[in-house]
N, C-alpha and C positions, 0 to 999 in steps of 0.2 A: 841765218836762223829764221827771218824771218819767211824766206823763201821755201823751208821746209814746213813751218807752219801752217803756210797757206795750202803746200799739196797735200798735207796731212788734214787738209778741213776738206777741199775739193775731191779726196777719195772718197770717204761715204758719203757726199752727194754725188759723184757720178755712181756708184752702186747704187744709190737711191730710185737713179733716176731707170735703173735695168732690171728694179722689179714691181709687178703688176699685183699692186696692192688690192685694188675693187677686185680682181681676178681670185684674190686670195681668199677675200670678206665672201664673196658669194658663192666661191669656194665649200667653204666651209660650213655656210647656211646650208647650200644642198644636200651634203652628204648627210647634215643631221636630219634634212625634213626626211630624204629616200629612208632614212636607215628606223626613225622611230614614227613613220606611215607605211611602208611596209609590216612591221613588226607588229600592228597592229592591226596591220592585214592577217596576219597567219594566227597572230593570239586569238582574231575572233573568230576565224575559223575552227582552230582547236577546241574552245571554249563553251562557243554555242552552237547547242543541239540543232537549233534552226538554220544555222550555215554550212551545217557538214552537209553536201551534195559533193556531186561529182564535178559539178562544173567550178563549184568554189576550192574544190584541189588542185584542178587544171591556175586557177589564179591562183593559189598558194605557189605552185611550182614558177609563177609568173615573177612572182615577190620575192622568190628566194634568188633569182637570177638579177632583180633591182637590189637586192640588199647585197649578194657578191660584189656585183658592179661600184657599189657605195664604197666596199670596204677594201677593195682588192685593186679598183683599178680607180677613182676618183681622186683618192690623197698624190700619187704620185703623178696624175695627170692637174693638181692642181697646183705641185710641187712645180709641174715643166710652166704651166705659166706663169705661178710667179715668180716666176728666173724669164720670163718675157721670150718665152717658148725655146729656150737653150738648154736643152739636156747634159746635166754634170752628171750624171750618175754612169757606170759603165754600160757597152752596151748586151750584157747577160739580162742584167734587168730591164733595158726597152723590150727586148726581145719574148721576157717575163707579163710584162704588162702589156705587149700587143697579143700574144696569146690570148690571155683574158679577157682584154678585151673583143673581140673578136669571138669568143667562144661564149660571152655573156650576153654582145646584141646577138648575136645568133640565134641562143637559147632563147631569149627575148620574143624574136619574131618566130621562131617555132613552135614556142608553144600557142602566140598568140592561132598561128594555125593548124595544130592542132585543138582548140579549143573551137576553131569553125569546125573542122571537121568530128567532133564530138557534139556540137549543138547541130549539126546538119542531122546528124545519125537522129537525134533525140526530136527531131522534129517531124522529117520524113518517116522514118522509123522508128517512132515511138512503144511498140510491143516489144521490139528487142531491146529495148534502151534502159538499165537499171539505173536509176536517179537516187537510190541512198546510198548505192555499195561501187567501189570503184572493182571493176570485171575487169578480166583480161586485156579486152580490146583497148579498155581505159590505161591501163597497167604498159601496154605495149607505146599508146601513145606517148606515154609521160615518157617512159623509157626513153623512143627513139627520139624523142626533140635534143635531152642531155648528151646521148653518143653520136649524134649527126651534129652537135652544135662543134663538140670535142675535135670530129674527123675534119670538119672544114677549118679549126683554127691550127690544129697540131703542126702543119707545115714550118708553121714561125717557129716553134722551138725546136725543130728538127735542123735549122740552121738554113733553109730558104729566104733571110733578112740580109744574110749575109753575103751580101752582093761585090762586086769591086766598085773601089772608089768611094767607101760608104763613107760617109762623115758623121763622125761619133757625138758630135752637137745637138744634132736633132734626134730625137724619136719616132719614126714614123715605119709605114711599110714602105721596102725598098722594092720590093719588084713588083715590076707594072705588071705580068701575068699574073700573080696571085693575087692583087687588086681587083682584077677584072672576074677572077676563080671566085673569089670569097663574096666578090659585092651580088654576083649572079647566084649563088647557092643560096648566102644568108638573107637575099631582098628580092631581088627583079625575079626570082622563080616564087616563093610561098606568099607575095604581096597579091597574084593576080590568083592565085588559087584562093586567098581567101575572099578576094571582091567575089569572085565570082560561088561562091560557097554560100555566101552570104546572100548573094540574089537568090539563087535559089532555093533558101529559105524561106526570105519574103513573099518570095510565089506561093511554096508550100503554104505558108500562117495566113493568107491570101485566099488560098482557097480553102484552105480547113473556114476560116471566117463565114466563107460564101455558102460549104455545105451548112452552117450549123445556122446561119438566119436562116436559110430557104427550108431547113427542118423547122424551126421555130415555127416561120409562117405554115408552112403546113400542120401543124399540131393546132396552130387558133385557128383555122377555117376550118378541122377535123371538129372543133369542139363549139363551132359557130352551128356547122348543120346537126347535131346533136340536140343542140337546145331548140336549132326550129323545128329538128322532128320530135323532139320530148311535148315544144308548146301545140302542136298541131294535133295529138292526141287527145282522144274525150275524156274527160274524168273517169276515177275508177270509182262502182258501186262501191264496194267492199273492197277492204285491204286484207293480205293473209295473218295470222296471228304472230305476233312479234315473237324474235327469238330469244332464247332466256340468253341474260346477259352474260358478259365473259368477265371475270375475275382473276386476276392473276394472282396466284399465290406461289409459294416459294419451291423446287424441286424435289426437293427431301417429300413433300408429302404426297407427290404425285407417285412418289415410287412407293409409297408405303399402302393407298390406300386404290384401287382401280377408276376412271373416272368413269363418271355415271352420267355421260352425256352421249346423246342417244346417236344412233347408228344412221348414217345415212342410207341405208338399205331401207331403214323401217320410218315408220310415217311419223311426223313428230305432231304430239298432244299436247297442249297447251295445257287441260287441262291436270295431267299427270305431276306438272309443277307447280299449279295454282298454291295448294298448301306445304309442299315439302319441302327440300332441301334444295338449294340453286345448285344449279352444278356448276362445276369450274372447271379451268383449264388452264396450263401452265405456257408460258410464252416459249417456255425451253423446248415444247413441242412441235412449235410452228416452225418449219422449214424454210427459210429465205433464199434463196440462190440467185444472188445478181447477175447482171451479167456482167463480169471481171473484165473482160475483152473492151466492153464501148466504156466503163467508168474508168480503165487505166488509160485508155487513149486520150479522155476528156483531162482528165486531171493536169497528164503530164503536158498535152497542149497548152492547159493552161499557162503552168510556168513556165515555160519554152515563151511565152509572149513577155511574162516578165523578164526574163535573162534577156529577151533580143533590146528590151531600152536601152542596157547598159553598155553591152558586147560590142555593136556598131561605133558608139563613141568610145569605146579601150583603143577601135582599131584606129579608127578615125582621126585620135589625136597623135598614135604611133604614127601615123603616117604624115603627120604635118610636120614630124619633129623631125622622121627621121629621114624623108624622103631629100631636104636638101643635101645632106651629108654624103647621100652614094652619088647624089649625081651630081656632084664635083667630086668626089671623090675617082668616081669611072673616069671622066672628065680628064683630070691632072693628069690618070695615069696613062692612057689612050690617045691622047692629043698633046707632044711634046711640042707644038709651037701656043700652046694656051696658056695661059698666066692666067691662075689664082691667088690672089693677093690674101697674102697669110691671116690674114686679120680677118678676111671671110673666113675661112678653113675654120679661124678660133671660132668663130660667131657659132657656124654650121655646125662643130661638135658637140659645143656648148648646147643646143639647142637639144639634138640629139638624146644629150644625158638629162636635161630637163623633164622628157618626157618619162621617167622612174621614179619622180617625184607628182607627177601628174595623177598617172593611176590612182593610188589611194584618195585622191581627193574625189574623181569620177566615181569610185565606188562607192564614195560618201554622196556625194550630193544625187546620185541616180538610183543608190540600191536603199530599200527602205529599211531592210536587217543590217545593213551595216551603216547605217547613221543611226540606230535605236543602239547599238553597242559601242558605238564610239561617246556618243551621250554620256550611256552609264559609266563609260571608261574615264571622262572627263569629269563627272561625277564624282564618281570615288576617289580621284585624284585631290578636285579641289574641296573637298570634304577632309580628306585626312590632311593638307596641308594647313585648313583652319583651327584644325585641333590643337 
């Protein structure tokens, strides 16, 4: 008896000792930061009038793919570690869950370039580039990032996992071609397209910077030799008779009554208005015609300088998280005399899924409309929870 009592206290501590508790806890911290900093990503997009652009859709489409990731593929990947990376579940559902995942970093790093190649467009090409309304081109990118993410992950659930000798223990990709297939489509091809997208940019913002000081400077030395040739002129004897002043009044009366202000054909008398009635004229008259072409290049250059603060660190921290992961990932699969010791693999994934929880905070500390609405968000919250 007493012998059975003792294996009866030694089973759940050796179950104890085969799940990964910390794994579980932080686990679970992440999937809430992704799921309610995402979510708050797309509220304040929706929301506020000042974040509906095109490039804050291309990040919506960013966050929906962090918020998938949270909810579709996180629980059960935090389920495999803490069972201390041993998959109980059948393998229909590894199979389930590498699809997704797989289809979600994908979409991830798509869109992220697509969003270079929509801020390239709005930089270089500012005249065709609509900044309130998502257009076609916009429309085609978002598109292609979700069906190009779908075609690179869909082999997994077509039954390509299902290799010989699989061991139903773990979860992972079984064939080292589609390893090498997916790591090249979804990273080593759109990673270097966007570096290089992105210098190109900087050139452009570069030299836009350089034409508009060296305009500057030419407009003060225009207005330098102006005043030396105004001050180098003799006084004037006599000045001409001033002109009757302009009054603006409302348009109704302009159409009801003719204006009585004299004709530039004919010579104007001064004294014709000494005792009578001033004449006026209505602002609705005066014709303006800017020029549409140089003030929409200016503007949207403008923002285009603010989006690139932020843009470069989205990519920058993508890349720090997710660049260890494929390269052991190519690594393991490519090199069957290399040992990767599982407990990297976990670190590198882990790192990986970090960076969905990242984003919304870079948007917060870099973008200055989306920390004024996170504010009021936090506001309203700890306002009504006082009540």
């Amino acid at each position: 008896m007493a012998a059975n009592l003792t294996a009866a206290v030694a089973a759940p501590e050796a179950a104890a000792r085969g799940h990964n508790v910390p794994a579980l806890l932080f686990g679970v911290l992440l999937i809430v930061v992704i799921i309610c900093g995402n979510l708050l990503v797309c509220l304040s997009v929706f929301t506020e009038k000042a974040l509906k652009t095109t490039t804050n859709y291309f990040i919506v489409s960013l966050a929906v793919a962090d918020l998938m990731l949270a909810v579709l593929v996180l629980p059960l990947f935090v389920y495999s570690e803490f069972q201390d990376g041993v998959w109980t579940l059948n393998t229909t559902i590894c199979d389930c869950l590498m699809t997704m995942d797989v289809m979600l970093c994908t979409a991830s790093i798509f869109n992220l370039c697509a969003i270079s190649v929509d801020r390239f467009i709005a930089v270089l090409i500012p005249l065709n580039y609509n900044r309130k309304h998502v257009d076609l081109r916009q429309t085609v990118l978002l598109s292609a990032t979700w069906i190009l993410a779908l075609a690179v992950a869909s082999p997994v659930i077509f039954g390509i996992n299902n290799v010989p000798g699989r061991d139903p223990s773990e979860c992972k990709l079984e064939n080292d071609d589609y390893v090498l297939y997916s790591s090249v489509c979804s990273f080593f091809i759109p990673c270097p397209i966007m570096v290089l997208l992105y210098c190109g940019m900087f050139r452009g913002l570069r030299r836009w910077e350089e034409a508009r000081k060296a305009k500057l400077r030419n407009s003060i030395q225009a207005c330098r030799k102006l005043q030396e040739a105004a001050a180098s002129l003799p006084p004037l004897a006599s000045l001409p008779p001033p002109l009757p002043p302009i009054i603006e009044r409302e348009q109704t009366d302009t159409l009801d009554e003719p204006s009585t202000y004299p004709s530039p054909d004919r010579p104007f008398h001064s004294s014709k208005y000494k005792d009578g009635p001033v004449p006026t004229v209505s602002f609705a008259e005066i014709k303006f015609n800017p020029d549409i072409r140089r003030r929409k290049t200016a503007k949207i250059n403008s923002r285009e300088r603010k989006a690139m603060k932020v843009l470069p660190v989205v990519v920058g921290a993508f890349l720090f998280c997710w660049t260890p992961f494929f390269v052991l990932h190519t690594m393991r699969a490519r090199c069957q005399d290399c040992h990767v010791p599982p407990a990297l693999m976990s670190v590198v994934t882990w790192l990986g899924y970090v960076n969905s929880a990242l984003n919304p905070i870079i948007y917060t500390v870099f973008n200055t409309e989306f920390r004024n609405f996170f504010k009021k968000f936090l506001h309203r919250c700890c306002s009504k929870s006082t009540r």
